[in-house]
C-alpha positions as CSV (number, residue, x, y, z in Angstrom):
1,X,8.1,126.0,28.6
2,X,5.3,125.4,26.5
3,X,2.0,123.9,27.3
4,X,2.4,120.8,25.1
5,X,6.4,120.2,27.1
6,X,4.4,121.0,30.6
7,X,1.8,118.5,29.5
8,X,4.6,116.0,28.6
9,X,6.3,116.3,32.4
10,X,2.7,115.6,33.9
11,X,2.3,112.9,32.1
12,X,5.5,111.6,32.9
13,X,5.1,110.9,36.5
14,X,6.6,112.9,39.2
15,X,9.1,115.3,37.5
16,X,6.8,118.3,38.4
17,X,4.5,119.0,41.6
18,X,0.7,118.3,40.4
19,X,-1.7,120.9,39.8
20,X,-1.8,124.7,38.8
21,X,-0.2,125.9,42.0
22,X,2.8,128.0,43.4
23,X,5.0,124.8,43.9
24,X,4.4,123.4,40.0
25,X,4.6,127.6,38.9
26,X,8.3,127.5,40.4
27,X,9.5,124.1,39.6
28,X,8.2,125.0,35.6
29,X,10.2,129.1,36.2
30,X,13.7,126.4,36.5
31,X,12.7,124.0,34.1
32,X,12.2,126.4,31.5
33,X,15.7,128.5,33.0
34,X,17.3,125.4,32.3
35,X,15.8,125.1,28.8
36,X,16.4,128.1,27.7
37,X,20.4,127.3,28.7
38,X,20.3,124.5,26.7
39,X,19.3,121.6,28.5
40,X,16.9,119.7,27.3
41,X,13.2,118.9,28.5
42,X,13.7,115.7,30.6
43,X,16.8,116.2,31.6
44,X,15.8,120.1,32.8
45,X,13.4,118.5,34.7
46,X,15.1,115.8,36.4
47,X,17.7,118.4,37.3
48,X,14.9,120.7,39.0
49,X,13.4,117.8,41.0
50,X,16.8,115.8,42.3
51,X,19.5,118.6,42.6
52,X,16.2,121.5,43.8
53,X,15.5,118.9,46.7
54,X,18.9,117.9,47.6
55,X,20.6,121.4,47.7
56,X,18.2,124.0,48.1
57,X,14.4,123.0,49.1
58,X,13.0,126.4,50.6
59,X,10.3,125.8,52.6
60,X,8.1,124.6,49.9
61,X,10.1,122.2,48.5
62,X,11.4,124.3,45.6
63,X,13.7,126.3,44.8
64,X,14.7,129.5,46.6
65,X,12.9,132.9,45.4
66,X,14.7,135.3,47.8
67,X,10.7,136.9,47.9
68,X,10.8,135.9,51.5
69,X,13.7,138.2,52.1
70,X,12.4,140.7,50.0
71,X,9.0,141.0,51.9
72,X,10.7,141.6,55.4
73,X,11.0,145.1,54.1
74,X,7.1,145.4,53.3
75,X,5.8,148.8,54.6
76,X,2.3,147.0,57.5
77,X,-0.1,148.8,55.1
78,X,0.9,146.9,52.4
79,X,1.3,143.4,54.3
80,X,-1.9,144.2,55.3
81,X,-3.5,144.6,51.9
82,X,-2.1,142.1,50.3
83,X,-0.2,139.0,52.0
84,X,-2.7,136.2,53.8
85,X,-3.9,137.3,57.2
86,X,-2.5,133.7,58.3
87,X,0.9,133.4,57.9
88,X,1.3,129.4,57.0
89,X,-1.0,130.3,53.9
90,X,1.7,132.9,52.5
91,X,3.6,131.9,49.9
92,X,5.7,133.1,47.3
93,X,2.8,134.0,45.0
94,X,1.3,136.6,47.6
95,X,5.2,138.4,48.5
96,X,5.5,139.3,44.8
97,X,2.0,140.1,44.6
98,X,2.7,142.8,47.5
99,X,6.3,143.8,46.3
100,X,5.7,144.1,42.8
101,X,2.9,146.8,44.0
102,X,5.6,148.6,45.9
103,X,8.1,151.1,45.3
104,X,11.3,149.1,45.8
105,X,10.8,146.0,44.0
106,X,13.7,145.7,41.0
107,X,12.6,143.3,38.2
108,X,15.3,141.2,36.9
109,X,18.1,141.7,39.0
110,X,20.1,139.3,40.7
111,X,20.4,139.5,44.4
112,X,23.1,137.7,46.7
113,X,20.7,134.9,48.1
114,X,20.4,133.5,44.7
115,X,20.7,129.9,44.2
116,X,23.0,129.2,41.1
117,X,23.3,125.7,39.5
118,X,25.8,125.4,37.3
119,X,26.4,122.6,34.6
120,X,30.7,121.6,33.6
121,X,30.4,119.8,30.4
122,X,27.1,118.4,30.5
123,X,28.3,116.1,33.1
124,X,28.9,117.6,36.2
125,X,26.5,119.5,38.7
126,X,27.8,122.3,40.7
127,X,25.9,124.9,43.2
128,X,26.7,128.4,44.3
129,X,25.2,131.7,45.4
130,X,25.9,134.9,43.9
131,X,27.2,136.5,46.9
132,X,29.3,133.1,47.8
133,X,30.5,131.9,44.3
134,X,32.3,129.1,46.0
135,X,31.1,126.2,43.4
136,X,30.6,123.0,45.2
137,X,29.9,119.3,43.8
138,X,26.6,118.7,43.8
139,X,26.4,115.2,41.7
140,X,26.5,114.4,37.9
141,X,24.3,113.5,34.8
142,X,23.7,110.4,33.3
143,X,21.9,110.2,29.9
144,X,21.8,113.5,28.6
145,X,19.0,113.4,26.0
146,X,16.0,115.2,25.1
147,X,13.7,111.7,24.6
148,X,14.1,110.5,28.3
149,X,14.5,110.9,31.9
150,X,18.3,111.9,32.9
151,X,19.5,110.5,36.1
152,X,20.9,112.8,38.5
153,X,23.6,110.9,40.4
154,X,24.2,112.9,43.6
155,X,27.5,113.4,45.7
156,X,25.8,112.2,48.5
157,X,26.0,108.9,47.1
158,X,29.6,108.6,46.4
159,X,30.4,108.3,49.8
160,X,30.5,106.1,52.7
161,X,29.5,106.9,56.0
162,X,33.4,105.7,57.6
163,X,35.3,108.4,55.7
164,X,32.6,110.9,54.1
165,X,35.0,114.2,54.3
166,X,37.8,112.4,52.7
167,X,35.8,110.7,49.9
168,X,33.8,114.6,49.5
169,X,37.3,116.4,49.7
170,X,38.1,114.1,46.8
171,X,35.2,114.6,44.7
172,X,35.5,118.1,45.3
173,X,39.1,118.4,44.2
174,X,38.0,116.3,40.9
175,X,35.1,118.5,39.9
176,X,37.3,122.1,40.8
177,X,39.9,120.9,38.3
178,X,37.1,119.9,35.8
179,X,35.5,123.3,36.1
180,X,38.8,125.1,35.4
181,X,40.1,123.1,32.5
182,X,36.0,123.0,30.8
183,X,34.9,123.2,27.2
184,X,31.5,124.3,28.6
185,X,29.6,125.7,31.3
186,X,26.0,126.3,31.7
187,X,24.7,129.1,34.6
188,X,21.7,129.0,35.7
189,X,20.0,131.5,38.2
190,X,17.4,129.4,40.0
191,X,16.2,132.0,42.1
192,X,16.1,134.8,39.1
193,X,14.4,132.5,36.8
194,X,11.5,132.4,39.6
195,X,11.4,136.3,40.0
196,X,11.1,136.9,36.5
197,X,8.2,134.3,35.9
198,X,6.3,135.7,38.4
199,X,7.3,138.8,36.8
200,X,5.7,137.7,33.4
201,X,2.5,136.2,35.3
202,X,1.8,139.7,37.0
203,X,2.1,141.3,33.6
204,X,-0.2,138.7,32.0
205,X,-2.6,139.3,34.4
206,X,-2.4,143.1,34.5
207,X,-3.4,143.1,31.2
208,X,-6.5,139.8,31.2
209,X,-7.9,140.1,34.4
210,X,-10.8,142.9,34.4
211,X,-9.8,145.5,37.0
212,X,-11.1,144.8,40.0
213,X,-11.0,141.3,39.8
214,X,-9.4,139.0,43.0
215,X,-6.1,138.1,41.5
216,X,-4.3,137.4,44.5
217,X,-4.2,133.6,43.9
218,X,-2.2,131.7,41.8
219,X,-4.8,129.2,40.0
C-alpha cells in the first residue's frame, strides 16, 4: 500500500487503527495482501476491519501473526535481549524482532495457524486455516468498488437467535455449493501477509538505521 492509499484510509474514518503503531502496521500488511489479490482499496479495507474483528481478533485486535507461537521456542538469552521485560508491553513487533535475529526463523513460509480469508466471486467471504482447510461462511460483500466503502454483511446477521444452527447450517450449505461451482476465488494468507511485512520492515531498517541505533520499536 502506498502512502497516498494509507493517507486515503486515515482520512476516511475508522477503516485503519490511528497512528504509526503495530496495530495500524498489521491491519495495512492485510490491506495491501488483499490488494495485491485484487481487491480494491476500500473494499480491502473494509474487509480487514469487519471480517479481522469478527473471525480472528488476536489479542490486539488484528489479525493473527502466528509470532506468538513462534517466540515460545525463543532460546532465555534471546528473550532476554530482545522482547520487553514486561510482558503486557510485548507485541508482535518485538517477537519478530527476536526471531528474525535467531537461527530458526523461516521467512515466507506458511505455517498451520495461519488465518486464510478467502473471497467466492467477489461476493462471498469464507475463512480457513492452513492446517484446517475446512472453509466456513463468514458473511458477504456489498458494493464492490474501488471509489467507496464496501459493506461487509456478516453471517452473524442472517440469523435469528430461535433457530441459529439451522439458519447457519443453511448458509453454510449455500456458500459450500457456491465455492465448488465458482468462476473465481481469491486466497488470501492473513497471517503470512503480516510475517512478510514485518519481514520487509526489518530489511528496511537493516539497511537506514545507523548500527547501533535502538530499533526495537515500531514508530
Amino acid at each position: 500500500m502506498s502512502r497516498r492509499e494509507f493517507q486515503h484510509l486515515a482520512e476516511a474514518g475508522d477503516l485503519i487503527p490511528p497512528g504509526r503503531g503495530t496495530k495500524s502496521f498489521k491491519r495495512s500488511a492485510v490491506i495491501g495482501a488483499a490488494m495485491g489479490a485484487g481487491v480494491p482499496l476500500f473494499s480491502a479495507a473494509s474487509l480487514a476491519k469487519v471480517i479481522v474483528k469478527a473471525e480472528f481478533n488476536q489479542e490486539d485486535g488484528e489479525a493473527p501473526s502466528g509470532l506468538n507461537f513462534l517466540a515460545r521456542n525463543l532460546s532465555s538469552e534471546a528473550i532476554d535481549q530482545f522482547l520487553p521485560s514486561q510482558a503486557q508491553e510485548t507485541n508482535d513487533y518485538h517477537y519478530h524482532y527476536a526471531l528474525i535475529r535467531g537461527p530458526d526463523y523461516q521467512r515466507g513460509k506458511a505455517l498451520g495457524s495461519d488465518a486464510l480469508v478467502e473471497i467466492i466471486d467477489r461476493r462471498i467471504i469464507m475463512t480457513s486455516s492452513v492446517q484446517f482447510p475446512k472453509w466456513q461462511i463468514a458473511g458477504w460483500i456489498e458494493n464492490w468498488g474501488r471509489a467507496s466503502e464496501a459493506e461487509i454483511v456478516l453471517a452473524s446477521e442472517k440469523v435469528s437467535m430461535e433457530s441459529w444452527q439451522h439458519d447457519f447450517a443453511a448458509l453454510q450449505a449455500d456458500a459450500d455449493r457456491s465455492r465448488k461451482n465458482a468462476v473465481a476465488k481469491i486466497t488470501i494468507n492473513l497471517s503470512l501477509a503480516i510475517r512478510n511485512a514485518f519481514d520487509r520492515l526489518n530489511d528496511y531498517r537493516e539497511k537506514t538505521v545507523p548500527s547501533g541505533s535502538d530499533s526495537s520499536e515500531l514508530s
